[in-house]
C-alpha positions in Angstrom: 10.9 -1.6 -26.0 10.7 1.5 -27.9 7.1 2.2 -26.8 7.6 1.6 -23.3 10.4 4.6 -22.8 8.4 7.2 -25.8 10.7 9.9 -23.9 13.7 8.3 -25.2 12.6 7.1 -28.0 10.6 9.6 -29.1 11.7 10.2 -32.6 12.3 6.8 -33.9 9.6 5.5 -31.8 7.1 7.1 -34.7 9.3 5.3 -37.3 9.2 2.0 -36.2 5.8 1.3 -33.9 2.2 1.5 -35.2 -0.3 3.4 -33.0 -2.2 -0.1 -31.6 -5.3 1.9 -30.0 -7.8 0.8 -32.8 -6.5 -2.7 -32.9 -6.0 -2.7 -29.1 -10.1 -1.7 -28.5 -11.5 -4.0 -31.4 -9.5 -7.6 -29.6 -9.5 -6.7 -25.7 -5.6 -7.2 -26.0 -2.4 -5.6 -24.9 0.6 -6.1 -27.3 2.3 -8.8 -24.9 -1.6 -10.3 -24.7 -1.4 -10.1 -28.5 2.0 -11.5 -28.6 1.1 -14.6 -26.2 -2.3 -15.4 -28.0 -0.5 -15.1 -31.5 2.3 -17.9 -29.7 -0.8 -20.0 -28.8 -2.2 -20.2 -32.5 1.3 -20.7 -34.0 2.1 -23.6 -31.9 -1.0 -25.7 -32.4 
């Protein structure tokens, strides 16, 4: 949530959310992406 409004957020956004660029270009994933294919592994 925080890094979907940065204008609001924009001092505690840095606090609490990692830049995901890198990660994001090495797997081809988005966070919610990330977050379903994470559910996928966890649940078999």
């Amino acid at each position: 949530m925080l890094s979907r409004q940065p204008s609001r957020y924009a001092l505690t956004m840095h606090d609490y959310c990692p830049y995901v660029s890198v990660a994001a270009k090495a797997t081809g994933l988005d966070i919610p992406a990330a977050n379903a294919a994470v559910e996928t592994l966890l649940a078999t």
